[in-house]
NUNU-705822 format. One record per residue (C-alpha): residue number from 1; x, y, z. Coordinates in Angstrom, 2 decimals, always signed. Example, Ala and Ser with C-alpha at 12.3 -4.5 7.8 and 13.67 -1.06 7.14 Angstrom:
! residues 2
1, +12.30, -4.50, +7.80
2, +13.67, -1.06, +7.14
! end
This chain:
! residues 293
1, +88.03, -0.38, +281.64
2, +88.15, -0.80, +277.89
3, +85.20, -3.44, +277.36
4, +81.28, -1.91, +276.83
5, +78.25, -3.69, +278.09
6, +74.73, -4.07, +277.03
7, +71.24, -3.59, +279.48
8, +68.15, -4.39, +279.54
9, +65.83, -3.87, +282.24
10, +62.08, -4.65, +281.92
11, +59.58, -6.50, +282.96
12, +59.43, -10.00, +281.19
13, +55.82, -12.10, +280.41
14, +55.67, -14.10, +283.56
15, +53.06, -13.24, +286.56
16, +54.45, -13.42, +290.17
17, +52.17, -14.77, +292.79
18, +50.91, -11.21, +293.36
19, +49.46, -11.08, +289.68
20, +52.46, -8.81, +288.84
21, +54.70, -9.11, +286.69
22, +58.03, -10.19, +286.79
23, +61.00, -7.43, +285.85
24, +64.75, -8.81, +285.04
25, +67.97, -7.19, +284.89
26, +70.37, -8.57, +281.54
27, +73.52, -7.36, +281.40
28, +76.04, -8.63, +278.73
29, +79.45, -7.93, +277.19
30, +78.89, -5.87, +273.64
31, +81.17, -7.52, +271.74
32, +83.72, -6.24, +269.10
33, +85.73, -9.11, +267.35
34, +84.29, -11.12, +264.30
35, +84.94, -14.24, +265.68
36, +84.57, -14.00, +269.50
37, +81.85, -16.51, +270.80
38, +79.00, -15.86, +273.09
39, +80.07, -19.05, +275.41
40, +82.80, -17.06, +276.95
41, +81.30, -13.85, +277.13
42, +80.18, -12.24, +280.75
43, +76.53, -12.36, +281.86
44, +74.27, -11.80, +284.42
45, +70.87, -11.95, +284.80
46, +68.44, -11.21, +287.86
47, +64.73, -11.30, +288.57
48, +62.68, -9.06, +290.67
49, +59.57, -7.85, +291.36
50, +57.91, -4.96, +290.51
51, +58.18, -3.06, +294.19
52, +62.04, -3.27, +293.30
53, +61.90, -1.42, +289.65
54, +63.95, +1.82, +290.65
55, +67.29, +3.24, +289.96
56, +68.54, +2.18, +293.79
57, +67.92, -1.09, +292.90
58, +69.53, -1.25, +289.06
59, +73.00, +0.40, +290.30
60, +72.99, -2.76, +293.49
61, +72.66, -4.89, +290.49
62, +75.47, -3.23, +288.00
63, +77.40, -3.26, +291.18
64, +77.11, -6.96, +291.65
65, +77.37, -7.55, +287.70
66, +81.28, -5.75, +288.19
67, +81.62, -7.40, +291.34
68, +81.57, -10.92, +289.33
69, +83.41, -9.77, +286.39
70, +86.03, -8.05, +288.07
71, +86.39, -4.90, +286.17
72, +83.77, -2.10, +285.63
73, +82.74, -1.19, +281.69
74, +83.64, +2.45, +280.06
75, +79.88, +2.38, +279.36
76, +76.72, +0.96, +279.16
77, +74.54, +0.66, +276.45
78, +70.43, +0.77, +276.34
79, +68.26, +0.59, +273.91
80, +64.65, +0.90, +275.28
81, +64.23, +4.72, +275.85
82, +60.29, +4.54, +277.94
83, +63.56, +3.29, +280.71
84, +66.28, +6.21, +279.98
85, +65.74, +7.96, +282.84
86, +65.85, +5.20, +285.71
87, +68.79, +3.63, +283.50
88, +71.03, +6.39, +283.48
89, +70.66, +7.55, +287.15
90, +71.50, +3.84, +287.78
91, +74.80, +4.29, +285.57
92, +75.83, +7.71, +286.62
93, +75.35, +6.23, +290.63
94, +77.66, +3.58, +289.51
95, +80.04, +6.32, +288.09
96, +79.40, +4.25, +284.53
97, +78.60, +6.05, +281.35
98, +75.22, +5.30, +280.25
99, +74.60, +5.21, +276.46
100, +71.18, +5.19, +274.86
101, +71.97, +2.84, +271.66
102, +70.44, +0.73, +269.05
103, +73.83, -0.85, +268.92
104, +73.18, -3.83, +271.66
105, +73.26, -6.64, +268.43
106, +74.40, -8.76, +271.44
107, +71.88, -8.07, +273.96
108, +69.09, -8.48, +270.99
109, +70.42, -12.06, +270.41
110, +70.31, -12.84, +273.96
111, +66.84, -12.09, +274.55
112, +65.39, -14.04, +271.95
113, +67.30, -16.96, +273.22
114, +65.53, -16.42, +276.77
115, +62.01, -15.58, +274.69
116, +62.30, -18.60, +273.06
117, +64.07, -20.99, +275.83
118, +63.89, -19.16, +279.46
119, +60.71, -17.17, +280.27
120, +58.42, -20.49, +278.74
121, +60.00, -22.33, +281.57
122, +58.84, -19.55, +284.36
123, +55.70, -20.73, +286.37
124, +53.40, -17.71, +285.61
125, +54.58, -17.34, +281.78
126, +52.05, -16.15, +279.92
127, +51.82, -16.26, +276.16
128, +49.64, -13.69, +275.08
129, +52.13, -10.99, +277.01
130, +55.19, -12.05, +275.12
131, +53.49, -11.44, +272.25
132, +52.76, -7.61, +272.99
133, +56.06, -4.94, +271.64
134, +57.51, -3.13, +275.08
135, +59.52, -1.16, +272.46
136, +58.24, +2.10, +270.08
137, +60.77, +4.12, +268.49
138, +59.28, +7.51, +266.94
139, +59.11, +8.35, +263.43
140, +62.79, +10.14, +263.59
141, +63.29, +12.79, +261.44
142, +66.81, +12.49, +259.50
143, +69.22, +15.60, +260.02
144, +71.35, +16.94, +257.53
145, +75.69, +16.20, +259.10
146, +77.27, +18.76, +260.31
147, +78.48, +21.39, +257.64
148, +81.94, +20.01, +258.22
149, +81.57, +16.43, +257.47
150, +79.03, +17.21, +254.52
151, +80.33, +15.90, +250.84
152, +83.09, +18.03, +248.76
153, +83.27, +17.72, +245.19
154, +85.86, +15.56, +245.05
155, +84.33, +13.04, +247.50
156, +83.39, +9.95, +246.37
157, +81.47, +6.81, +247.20
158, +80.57, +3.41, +245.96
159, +78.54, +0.60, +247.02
160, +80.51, -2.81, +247.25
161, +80.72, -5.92, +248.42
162, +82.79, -8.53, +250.63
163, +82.53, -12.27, +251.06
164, +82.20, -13.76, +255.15
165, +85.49, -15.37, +254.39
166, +87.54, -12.05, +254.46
167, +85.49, -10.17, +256.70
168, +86.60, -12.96, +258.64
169, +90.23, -11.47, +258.49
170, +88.82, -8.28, +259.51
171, +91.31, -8.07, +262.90
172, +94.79, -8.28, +260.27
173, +93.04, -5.32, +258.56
174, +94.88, -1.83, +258.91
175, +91.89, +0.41, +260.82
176, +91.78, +3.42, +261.80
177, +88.54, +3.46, +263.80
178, +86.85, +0.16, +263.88
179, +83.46, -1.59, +265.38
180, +82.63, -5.21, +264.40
181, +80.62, -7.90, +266.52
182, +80.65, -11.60, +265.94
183, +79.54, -12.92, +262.69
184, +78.09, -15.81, +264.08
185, +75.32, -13.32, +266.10
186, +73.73, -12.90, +262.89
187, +74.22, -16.39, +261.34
188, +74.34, -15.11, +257.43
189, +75.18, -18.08, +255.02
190, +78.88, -17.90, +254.15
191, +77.92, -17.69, +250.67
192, +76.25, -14.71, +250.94
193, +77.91, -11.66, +250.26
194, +78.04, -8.86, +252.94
195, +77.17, -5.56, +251.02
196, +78.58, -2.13, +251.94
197, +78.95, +1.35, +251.36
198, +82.73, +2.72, +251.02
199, +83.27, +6.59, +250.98
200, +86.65, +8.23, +250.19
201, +86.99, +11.56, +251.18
202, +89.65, +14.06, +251.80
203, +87.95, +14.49, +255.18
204, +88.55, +10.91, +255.83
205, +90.36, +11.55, +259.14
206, +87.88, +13.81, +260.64
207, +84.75, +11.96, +259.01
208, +85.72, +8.78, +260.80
209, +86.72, +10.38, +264.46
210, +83.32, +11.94, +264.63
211, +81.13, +8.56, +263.63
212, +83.50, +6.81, +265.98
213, +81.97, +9.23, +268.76
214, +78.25, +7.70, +267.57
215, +76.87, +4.82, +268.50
216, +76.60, +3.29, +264.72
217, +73.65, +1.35, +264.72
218, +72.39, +0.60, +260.40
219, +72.36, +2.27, +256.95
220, +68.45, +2.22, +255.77
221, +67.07, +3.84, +252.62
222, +64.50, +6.26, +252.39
223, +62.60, +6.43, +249.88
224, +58.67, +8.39, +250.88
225, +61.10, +11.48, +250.13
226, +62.40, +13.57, +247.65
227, +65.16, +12.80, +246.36
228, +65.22, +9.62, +248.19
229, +68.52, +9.20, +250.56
230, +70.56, +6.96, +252.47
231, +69.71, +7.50, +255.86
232, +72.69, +6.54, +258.83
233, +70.82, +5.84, +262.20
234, +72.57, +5.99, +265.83
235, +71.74, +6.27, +269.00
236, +68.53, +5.37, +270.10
237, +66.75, +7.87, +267.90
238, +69.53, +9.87, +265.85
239, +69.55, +9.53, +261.96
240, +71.63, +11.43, +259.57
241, +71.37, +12.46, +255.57
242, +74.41, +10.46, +254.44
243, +73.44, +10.60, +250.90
244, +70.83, +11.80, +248.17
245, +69.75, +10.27, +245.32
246, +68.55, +12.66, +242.70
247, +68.59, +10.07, +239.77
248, +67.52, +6.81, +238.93
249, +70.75, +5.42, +238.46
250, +72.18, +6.27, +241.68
251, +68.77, +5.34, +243.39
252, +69.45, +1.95, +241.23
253, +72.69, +1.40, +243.21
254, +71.05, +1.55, +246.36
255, +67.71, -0.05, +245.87
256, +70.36, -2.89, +244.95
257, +72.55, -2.35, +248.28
258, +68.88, -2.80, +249.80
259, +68.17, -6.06, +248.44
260, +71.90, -7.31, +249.14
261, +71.27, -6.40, +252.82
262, +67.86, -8.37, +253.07
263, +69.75, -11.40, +251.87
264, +72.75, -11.21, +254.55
265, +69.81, -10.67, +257.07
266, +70.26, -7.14, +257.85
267, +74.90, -7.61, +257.87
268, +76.39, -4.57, +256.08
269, +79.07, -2.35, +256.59
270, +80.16, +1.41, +256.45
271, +84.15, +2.12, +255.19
272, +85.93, +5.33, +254.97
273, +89.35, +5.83, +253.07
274, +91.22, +8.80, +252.36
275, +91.64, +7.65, +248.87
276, +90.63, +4.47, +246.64
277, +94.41, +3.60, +245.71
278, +95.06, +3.09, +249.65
279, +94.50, +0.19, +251.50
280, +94.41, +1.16, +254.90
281, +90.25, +1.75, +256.26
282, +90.62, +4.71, +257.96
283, +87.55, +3.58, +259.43
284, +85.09, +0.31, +259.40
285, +82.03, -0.23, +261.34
286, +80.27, -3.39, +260.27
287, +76.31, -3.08, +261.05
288, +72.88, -4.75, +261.71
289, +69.68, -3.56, +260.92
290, +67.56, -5.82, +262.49
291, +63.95, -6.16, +263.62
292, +63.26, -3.79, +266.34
293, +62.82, -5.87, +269.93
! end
């Protein structure tokens, strides 16, 4: 039980010959290595109307995605919270962990594929629904970490870079925690470099465990505050104070960071080491910040 999946379950812009519309269950692996393809990955898809949209009815479909994998997940993740509740009844029925995340990079790619390739296909598509957004996240106000993980005065950080060619390697790396996905979801240029932000702190250990426990979804910069700060979203609606700005050159660094992570389409990466002269990652999460489905 050591792989995580990825759910969606909502209706999709095709009518049914009831003038209803047409609900559909995705399920997918979430997956972890930077160079695992999507062609071998599990799936499973299902259509049904809208007199079936109820938690009953999700956990007979989980149960019939494990049936065809052959092995149950150690959780589930979700990203569209207006479903939370009816998704994690579903889950906890089916003895699964349900996690609200904006972590299903996966799932995201999968659904534009259908958008584009599937649901146009349906008799009873219709255009002007798939244009409307199912999905409105609330403005989410950023929380300061906990006083235990907050920066010492020795702690340091630093903005840097890494080419797709040795984030490639990533899997030889020595890692303490880790999260990557395949490189090839996001389809960056291989000339572009991936930027980063790499922290060493004496707390490394401890710093790392708890983020592992997170779902890690991007790094994003605020700036409508004062002093502006690097803002670490997770979860579905969670975002932490990772940094502060108080002067222009430090707000320089990360305006730059910014722009670096426009031009990898959204790729970046958080690092943690205990200290800059060792080369062991005590932890790596490699991240997304992409549109919002």
């Amino acid at each position: 039980m050591s792989k995580i999946w990825e759910l969606d379950f909502y209706s999709r812009p095709i009518i049914d010959e009831n003038n209803k519309k047409l609900w559909e269950v995705l399920i997918c692996e979430s997956l972890s290595d930077v160079k695992q393809s999507t062609a071998t990955s599990f799936r499973y898809s299902q259509f049904t109307s809208n007199q079936s949209v109820n938690s009953l009815w999700l956990k007979e479909a989980i149960e019939e995605a494990i049936s065809q994998a052959g092995e149950a997940p150690k959780k589930i993740r979700f990203f569209r919270r207006q479903m939370n509740n009816m998704i994690a009844k579903a889950c906890e029925d089916a003895n699964i962990l349900a996690a609200p995340s904006r972590r299903t990079y996966t799932l995201k790619r999968w659904l534009e594929e259908r958008s584009l390739n599937v649901y146009p296909q349906q008799a009873g598509y219709d255009e002007k629904l798939a244009q409307v957004s199912s999905v409105q996240y609330p403005d989410i106000k950023a929380l300061p970490l906990p006083d235990a993980l907050r920066t010492e005065k020795n702690d340091k950080w630093s903005f840097v870079s890494l080419d797709v060619e040795s984030l490639e390697e990533m899997n030889e790396w020595e890692i303490g925690f880790r999260e990557a996905f395949p490189l090839s979801l996001v389809g960056v240029d291989p000339q572009v470099s991936i930027p980063g932000l790499l922290i060493f702190s004496s707390r490394a250990l401890p710093l790392a465990a708890w983020l592992s426990g997170l779902e890690l979804a991007w790094l994003k910069l605020e700036e409508s505050v004062s002093p502006p700060r690097l803002r670490l979203e997770t979860g579905d609606t969670d975002s932490w104070i990772l940094l502060n700005f108080p002067d222009k050159a430090t707000l320089a660094e990360v305006v730059a960071f910014e722009q670096k992570k426009k031009a990898a389409k959204g790729m970046h990466f958080l690092a943690i080491q205990s200290r800059p002269d060792v080369e062991a990652f005590t932890g790596f999460w490699l991240l997304w910040d992409n549109l919002t489905l």
